[in-house]
C-alpha atoms as one frame of an Amber mdcrd trajectory, in Angstrom:
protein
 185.101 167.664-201.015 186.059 164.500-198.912 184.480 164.529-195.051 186.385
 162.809-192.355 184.212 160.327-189.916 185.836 159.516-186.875 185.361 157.079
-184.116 187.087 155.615-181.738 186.924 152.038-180.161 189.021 150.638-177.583
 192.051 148.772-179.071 191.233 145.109-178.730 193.726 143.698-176.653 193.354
 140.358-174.941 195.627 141.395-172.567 197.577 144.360-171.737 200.636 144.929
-170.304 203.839 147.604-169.422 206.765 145.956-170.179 210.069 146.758-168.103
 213.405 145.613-169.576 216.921 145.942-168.180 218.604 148.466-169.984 222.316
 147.391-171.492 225.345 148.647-169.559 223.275 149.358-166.213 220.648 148.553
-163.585 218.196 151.086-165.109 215.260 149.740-166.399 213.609 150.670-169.966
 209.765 150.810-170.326 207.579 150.715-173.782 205.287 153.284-174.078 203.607
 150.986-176.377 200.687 148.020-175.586 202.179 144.607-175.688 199.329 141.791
-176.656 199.737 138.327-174.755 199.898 136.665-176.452 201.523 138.792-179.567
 199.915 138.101-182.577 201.078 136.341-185.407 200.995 137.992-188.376 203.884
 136.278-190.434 201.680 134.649-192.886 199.805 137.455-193.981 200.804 138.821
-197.094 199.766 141.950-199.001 200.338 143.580-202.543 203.301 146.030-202.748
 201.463 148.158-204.927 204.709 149.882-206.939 205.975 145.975-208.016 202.922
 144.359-207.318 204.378 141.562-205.167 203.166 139.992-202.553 204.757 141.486
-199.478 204.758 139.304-195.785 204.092 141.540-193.175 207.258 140.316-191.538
 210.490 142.442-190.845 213.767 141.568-191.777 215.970 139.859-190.139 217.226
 141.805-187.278 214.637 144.808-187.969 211.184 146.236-187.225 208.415 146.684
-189.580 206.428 149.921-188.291 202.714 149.490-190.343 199.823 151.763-190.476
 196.507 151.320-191.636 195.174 154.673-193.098 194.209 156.540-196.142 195.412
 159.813-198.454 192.790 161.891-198.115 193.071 161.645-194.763 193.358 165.406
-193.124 194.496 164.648-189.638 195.184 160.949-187.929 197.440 159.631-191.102
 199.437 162.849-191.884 200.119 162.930-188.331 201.072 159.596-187.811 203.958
 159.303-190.498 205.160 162.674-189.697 205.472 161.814-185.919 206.903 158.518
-186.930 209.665 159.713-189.495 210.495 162.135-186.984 211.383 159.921-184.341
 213.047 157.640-186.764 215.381 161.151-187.454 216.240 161.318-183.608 217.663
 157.847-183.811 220.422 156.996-184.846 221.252 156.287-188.372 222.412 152.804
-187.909 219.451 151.998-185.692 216.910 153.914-187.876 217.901 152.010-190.746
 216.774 148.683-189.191 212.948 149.708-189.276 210.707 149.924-192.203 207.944
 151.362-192.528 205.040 150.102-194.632 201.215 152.104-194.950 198.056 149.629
-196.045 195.267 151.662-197.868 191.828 151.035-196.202 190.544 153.496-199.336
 192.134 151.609-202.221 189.782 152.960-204.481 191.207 155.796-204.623 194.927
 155.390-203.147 196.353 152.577-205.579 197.238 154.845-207.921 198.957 158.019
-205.632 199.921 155.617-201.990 203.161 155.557-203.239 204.015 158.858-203.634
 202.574 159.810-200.357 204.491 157.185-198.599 207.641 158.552-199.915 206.584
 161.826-199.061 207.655 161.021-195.822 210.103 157.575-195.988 212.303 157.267
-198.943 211.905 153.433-198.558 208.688 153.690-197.621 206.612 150.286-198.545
 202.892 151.591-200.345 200.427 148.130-199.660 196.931 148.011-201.210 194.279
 145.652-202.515 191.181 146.261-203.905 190.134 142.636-202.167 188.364 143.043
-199.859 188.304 139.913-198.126 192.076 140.156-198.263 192.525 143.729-196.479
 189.787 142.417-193.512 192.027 139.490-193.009 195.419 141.584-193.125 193.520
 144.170-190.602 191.717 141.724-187.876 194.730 140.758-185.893 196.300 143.718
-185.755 192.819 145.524-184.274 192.812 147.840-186.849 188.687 148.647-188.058
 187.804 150.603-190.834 184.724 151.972-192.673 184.662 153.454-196.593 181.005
 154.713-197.425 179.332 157.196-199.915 176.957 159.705-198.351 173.581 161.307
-199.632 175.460 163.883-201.027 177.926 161.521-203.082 180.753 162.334-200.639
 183.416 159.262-199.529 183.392 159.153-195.954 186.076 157.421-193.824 186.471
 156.108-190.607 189.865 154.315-189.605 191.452 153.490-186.319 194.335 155.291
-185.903 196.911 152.999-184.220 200.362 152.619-185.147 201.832 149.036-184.779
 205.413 147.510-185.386 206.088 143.866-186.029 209.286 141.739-185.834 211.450
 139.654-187.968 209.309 136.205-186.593 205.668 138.329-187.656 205.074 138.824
-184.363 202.811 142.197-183.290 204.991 143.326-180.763 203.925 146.897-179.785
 201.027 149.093-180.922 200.577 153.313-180.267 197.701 155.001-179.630 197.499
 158.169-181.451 199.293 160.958-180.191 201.901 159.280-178.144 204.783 161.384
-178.027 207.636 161.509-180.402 210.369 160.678-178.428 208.272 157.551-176.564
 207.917 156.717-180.007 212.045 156.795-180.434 212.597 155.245-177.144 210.129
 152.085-178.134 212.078 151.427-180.992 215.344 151.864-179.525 214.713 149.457
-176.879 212.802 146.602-179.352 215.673 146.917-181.456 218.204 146.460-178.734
 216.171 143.282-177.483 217.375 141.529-180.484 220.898 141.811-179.128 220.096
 141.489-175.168
């Protein structure tokens, strides 16, 4: 039996901020749900192990796209199932030619355990769903520490793993940039409506 430990810290912004853009055709204005960091962090040179091929993979979207990364775990009973199920349904509401221009990529803060089975979960819920892992763990603390994201793997009395994990969502651009990060729970369509207007930013 796996027990969950949670806890919560404030996400460790240096600055926060709402960000209002002009909306395309019109004098409405769009704003993110998500936090923006100022400045955004740069996480273009960071590179982690796909673990399918195992390449090295730059936590970078493509050109023209959005890279949507979560830090989380398997075993994970709430915070992570929730997470890519909230995310591949907003992803559904888009549409096709915009959904297609974000990938989605989940790093293992319990690779102990994931390497083998991360893969499978991720395409559980994104058919081109990018599994990263390492069982370095000087590597995974540098991949985490810009984007905020904290974690703690630890065996109890009892010989049960224990996890706590923040449980932000963040997406990066095609330059590495972090451009937006969730809290948990934010809704669905805020979720859609971020995307929708990052990805339209590209073209603005």
């Amino acid at each position: 039996m796996t027990r969950r430990m949670t806890f919560r810290r404030p996400l460790a912004l240096a600055a926060t901020s709402v960000v209002v853009l002009a909306a395309c055709g019109g004098d409405e204005e769009a704003t993110l749900t998500g936090y923006q960091r100022d400045p955004a962090p740069d996480v273009s040179e960071i590179t982690l192990p796909d673990i399918e091929t195992g390449d090295e993979v730059a936590l970078r979207a493509d050109e023209g796209e959005l890279l949507a990364i979560y830090f989380g775990y398997t075993h994970c009973p709430d915070f992570c199932p929730t997470t890519m199920s909230d995310l591949r349904l907003a992803l559904r509401r888009m549409d096709e030619d915009e959904a297609d221009r974000v990938d989605v990529a989940m790093v293992t803060v319990d690779p102990d355990r994931d390497l083998e089975i991360l893969p499978e979960y991720v395409g559980g819920f994104f058919e081109d769903g990018i599994a990263l892992g390492t069982t370095d763990a000087a590597a995974l603390a540098t991949a985490a520490a810009p984007f905020g994201a904290t974690y703690n793997v630890q065996t109890n009395d009892e010989g049960e793993i224990e996890v706590a994990h923040s449980t932000a969502l963040y997406v990066v651009d095609d330059e590495g940039k972090l451009v937006l990060t969730w809290q948990f729970g934010v809704e669905i369509d805020e979720l859609k409506n971020d995307l929708e207007i990052l990805l339209d930013g590209y073209s603005a």
